[in-house]
N, C-alpha and C positions, 0 to 999 in steps of 0.2 A: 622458561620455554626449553623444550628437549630439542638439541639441535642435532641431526642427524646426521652421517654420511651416506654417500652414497651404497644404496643395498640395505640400510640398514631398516629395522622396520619396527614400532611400538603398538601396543595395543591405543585405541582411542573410545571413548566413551558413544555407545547408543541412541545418536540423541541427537539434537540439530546442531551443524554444526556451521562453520562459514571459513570458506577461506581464498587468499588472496596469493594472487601472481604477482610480485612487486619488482620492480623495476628503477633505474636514474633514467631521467630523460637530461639526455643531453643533445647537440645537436647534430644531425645526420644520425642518430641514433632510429634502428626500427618501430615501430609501436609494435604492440604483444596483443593478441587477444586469448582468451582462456575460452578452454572447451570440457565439457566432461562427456564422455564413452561409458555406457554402462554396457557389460559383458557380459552374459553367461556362462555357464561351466567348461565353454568348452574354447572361453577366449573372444568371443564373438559378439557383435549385436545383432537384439533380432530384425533390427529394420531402422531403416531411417529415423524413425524417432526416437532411438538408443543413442545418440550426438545432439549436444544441448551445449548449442553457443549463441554467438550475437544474432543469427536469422532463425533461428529456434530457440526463445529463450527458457521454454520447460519441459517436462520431460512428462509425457503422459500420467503418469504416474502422479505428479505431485513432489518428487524425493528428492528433486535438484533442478535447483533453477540458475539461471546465467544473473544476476545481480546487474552487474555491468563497471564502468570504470569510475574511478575515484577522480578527481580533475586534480590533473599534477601543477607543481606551482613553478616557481622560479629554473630554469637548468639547473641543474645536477640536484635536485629533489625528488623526491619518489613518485612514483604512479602506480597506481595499482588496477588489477581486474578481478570482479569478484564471482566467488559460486558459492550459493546456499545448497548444503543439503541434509538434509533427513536419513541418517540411518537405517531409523526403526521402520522407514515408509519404504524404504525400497523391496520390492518385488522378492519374495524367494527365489526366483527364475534367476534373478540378478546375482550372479556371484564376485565380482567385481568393480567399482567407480575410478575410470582412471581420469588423472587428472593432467591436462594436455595444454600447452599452448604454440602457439604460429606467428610467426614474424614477419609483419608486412613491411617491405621495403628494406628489403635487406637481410644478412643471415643475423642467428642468435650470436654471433663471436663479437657483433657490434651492437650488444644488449649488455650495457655493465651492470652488476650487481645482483645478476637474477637471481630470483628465489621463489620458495612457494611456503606462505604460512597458513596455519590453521589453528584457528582459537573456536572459542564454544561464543554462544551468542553474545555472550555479554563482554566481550572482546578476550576472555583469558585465553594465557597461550596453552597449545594442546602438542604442536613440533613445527621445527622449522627446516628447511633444507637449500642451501644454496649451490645454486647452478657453478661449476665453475670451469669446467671441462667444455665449453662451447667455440666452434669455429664456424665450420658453413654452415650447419644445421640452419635449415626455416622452420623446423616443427619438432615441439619435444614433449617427450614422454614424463614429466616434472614426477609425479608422484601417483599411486594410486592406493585405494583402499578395499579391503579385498575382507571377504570371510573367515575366523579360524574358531575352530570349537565354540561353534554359539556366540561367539559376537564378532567386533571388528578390530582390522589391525590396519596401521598406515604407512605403506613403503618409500623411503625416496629411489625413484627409479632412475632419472637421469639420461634416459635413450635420447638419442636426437635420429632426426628424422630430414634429408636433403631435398627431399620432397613437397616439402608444404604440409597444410591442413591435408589436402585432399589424398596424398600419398599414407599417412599417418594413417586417414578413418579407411582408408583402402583393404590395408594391414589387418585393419579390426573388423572388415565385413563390408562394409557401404560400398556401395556401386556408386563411381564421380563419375560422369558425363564429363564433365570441367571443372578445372583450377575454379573455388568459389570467387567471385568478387572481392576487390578487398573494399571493406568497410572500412572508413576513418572511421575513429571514438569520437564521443561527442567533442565540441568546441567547449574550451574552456574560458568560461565570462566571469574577471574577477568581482569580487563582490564587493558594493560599494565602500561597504567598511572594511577595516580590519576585525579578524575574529581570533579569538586567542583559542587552543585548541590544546589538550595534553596527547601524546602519544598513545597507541592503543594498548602497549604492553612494554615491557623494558625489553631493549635489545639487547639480541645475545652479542656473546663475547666476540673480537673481532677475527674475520677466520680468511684465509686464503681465498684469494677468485682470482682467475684467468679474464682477464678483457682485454680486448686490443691487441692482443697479441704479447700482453706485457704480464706477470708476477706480479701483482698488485695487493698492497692491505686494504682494506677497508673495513667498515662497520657498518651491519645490515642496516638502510634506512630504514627510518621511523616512516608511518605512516604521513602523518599530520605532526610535521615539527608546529613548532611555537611561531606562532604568525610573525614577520617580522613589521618593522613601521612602515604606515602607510602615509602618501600624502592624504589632508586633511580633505573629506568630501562629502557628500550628503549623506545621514545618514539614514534616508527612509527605504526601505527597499528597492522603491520604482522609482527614485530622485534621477536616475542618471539618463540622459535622455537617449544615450547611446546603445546602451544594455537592455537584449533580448531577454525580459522577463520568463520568454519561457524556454529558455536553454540553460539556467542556472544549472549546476553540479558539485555534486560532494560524493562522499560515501555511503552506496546505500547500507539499511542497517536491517535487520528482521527483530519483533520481537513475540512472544509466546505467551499465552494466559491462557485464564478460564474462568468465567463468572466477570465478575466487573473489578476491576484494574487501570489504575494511573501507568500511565508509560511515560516515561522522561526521557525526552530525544537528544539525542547529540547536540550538544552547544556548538559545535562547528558549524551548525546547517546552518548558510547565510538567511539575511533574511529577507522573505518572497514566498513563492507558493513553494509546495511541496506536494509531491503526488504521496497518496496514501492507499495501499492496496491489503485487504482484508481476505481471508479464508475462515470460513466456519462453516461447521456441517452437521443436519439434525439438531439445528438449534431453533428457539420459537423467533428470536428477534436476534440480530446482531445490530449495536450501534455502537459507532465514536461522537465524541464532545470536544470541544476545545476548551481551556480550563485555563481560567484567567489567573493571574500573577501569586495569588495567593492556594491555587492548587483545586478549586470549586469551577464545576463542570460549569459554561458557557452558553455557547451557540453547539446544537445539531451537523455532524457534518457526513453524516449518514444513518437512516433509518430503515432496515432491510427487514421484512418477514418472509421472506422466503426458506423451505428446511436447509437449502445448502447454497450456500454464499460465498461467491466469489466476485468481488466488487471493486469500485475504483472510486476515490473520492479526490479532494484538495484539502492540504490544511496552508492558512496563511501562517507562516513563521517570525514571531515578535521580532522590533528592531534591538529592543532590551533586554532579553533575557528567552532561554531557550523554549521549544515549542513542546508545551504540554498536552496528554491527549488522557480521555477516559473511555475505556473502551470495558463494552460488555457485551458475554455472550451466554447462552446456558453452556455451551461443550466448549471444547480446545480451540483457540483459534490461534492465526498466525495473521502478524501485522507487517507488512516492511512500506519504510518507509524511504520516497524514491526521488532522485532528481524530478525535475517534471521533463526532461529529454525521454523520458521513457512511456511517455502520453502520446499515444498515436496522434498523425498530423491530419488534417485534408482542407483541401478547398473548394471540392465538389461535390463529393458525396463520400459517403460513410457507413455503416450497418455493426449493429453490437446485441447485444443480451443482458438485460438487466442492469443495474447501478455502474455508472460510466463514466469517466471523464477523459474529454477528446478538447483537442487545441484546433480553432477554427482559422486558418491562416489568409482566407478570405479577404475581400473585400465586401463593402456593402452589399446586402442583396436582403432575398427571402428564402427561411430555412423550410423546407415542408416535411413533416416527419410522419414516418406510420409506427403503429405502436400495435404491437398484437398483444395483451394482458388482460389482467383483470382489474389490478390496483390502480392508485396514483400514478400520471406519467406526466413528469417535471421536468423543465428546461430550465436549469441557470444559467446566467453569463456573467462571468467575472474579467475585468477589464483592469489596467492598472488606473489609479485612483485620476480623475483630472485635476482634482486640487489636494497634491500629494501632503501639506503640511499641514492637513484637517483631516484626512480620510488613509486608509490603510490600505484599501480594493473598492472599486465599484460591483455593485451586481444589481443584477433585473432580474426578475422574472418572466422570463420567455413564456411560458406555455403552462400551463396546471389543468388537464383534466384527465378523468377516470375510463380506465379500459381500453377496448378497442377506438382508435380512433386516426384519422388525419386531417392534422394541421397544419396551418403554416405561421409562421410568426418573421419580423422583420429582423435584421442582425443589422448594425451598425458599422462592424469591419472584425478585425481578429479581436479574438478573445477567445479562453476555458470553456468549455458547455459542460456543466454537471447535468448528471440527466440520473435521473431517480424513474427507475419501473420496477415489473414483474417478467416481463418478458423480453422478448427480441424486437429492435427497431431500427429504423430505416433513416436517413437524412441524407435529403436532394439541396442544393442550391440551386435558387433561379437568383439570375443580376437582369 
């Protein structure tokens, strides 16, 4: 990994790329959120949807998305926040990607260990730059990426910012009414087992940071150290009767194809559901499989024919061994796969567009849905299992008919709704 200083800047490769604000959580320590600005020529964005953070999480375009956070483990272990983005997709208009982050509850001088990395998808390192110069700062300029002769270069910039988010995007264009809200990061729910996990990349050499006020050594953490031991406990996914099956978290990951392709997901994803979000465009069919132990395609966990697909599914992730997926499309598609925190919530109504998956936090009632399409319009409900040492998930099938229509079908209480259409559709609760 190229480790940078400050100012300093490397060419980086075309091509999607991901990268993370990593941080120690320790206690009384800020949380961090990452933000990406995309600029014009002249420094600028052109409008509000040129800032892509946690209440915007994509940038019209497609070329950078907000990922979101890694769930940090034990104090003084690492946490991170992620941005996916695409090079090659971003806009000519765009002459800049800067990459930013804001400290809620407190300045970055009581942020130990900052940094900002970036690896290519498949976790290799691309450069690294750590923070070390931080006091009162709430909001900083970490790094950005910018245009030169036909491709791309990556700066560590190191601005801080006493202002916040909202002084920061000020600077670059956006008109703030008000300081934004702060958002917590998701809630961190250990998972029932231990999972053993390799780091994403070898850390660099150990290099000077400023924290506390003090001259400190350290050595950039690792992502995902080595799990340590746990006490002995169920090891079914939805064993533990405490744990919000659907707030589980890790690191989201993207992955890239064309035509039909196995994707092998991270071994660290505990195991539970997992949100699965899909891009493909001008293609005849997009689908994924789940792909049992020996690497042979499964069960269906989405069948889309629509030209351009942008969809949301679940995959259940084995207790034994990591979660396999078969994915085919005719063109490029992009796959990332997600905590399920990043599944919209309701308990009263709802509205979406095509292939979906929405968390029902409800109680008993009757769901009624309109569906304006032509094809298939399917409701599933996935529940954690009632007789968890036989069964993996429950599911029903809610609803199965063609086109235009409205329904109603009964819900039980909270659960996942997968809902498979063509079009845009509507869901009311009556209790």
């Amino acid at each position: 990994m190229t480790q940078l200083p400050k100012g300093a800047n490397l060419p980086v490769p075309t091509q999607a790329l991901q990268v993370a604000v990593t941080w120690q959580t320790v206690p009384g320590a800020p949380d961090v959120d990452v933000s990406a600005l995309l600029l014009d020529g002249g420094g600028r964005v052109r409008g509000d949807g040129d800032l892509v953070f946690y209440n915007q999480g994509e940038h019209p375009s497609g070329a950078v998305r907000h990922l979101g956070k890694s769930a940090p483990g034990a104090p003084g272990s690492a946490a991170a926040d992620w941005l996916w983005l695409d090079l090659a997709r971003v806009e000519p208009a765009i002459g800049r990607v800067v990459v930013a982050a804001s400290a809620d509850g407190g300045p970055f001088g009581r942020v130990p260990a900052l940094d900002v990395r970036v690896m290519d998808l498949a976790g290799g390192p691309v450069a690294y730059f750590a923070v070390g110069d931080a006091t009162s700062e709430t909001a900083f300029v970490l790094g950005e990426f910018y245009r030169w002769e036909g491709g791309w270069r990556f700066r560590a910039v190191g601005q801080g910012y006493a202002s916040g988010l909202a002084g920061l995007a000020t600077d670059f264009g956006i008109v703030v009414e008000a300081p934004p809200a702060p958002i917590p990061g998701p809630g961190y729910v250990p998972p029932p087992r231990p999972v053993q996990a390799q780091p994403y990349a070898p850390a660099p050499p150990t290099v000077r940071h400023q924290a506390y006020g003090q001259d400190q050594r350290h050595a950039p953490p690792q992502l995902h150290p080595q799990a340590h031991a746990a006490p002995a406990g169920p090891s079914h996914p939805f064993a533990d009767p405490f744990a919000d099956p659907f707030s589980s978290s890790f690191r989201p990951s993207v992955h890239q194809g064309r035509g039909k392709e196995t994707v092998h997901c991270d071994p660290a994803i505990p195991p539970g559901w997992a949100l699965l979000e899909i891009e493909s465009y001008h293609s005849i069919s997009t689908t994924i499989e789940s792909c049992d132990s020996y690497g042979r395609a499964e069960d269906f966990l989405l069948m889309a024919y629509e030209d351009d697909v942008r969809a949301r599914t679940v995959a259940l992730v084995p207790p034994d061994r990591p979660l396999t997926l078969r994915v085919e499309a005719d063109t490029p598609w992009t796959l990332r796969v997600l905590p399920l925190s990043h599944a919209r919530r309701f308990d009263s109504h709802i509205e979406g567009h095509a292939h979906d998956l929405v968390v029902y936090d409800g109680p008993p009632g009757v769901l009624d849905f309109i569906h304006h399409g032509e094809s298939n319009f399917t409701v599933h409900q996935h529940t954690p299992p009632r007789e968890p040492e036989y069964d993996a998930e429950d599911q029903e099938l809610l609803v199965n008919e063609v086109g235009e229509v409205r329904v109603s079908a009964p819900v039980p209480g909270p659960g996942l709704l997968r809902i498979g259409c063509d079009g845009p559709w509507k869901c009311a609760v009556r209790r």
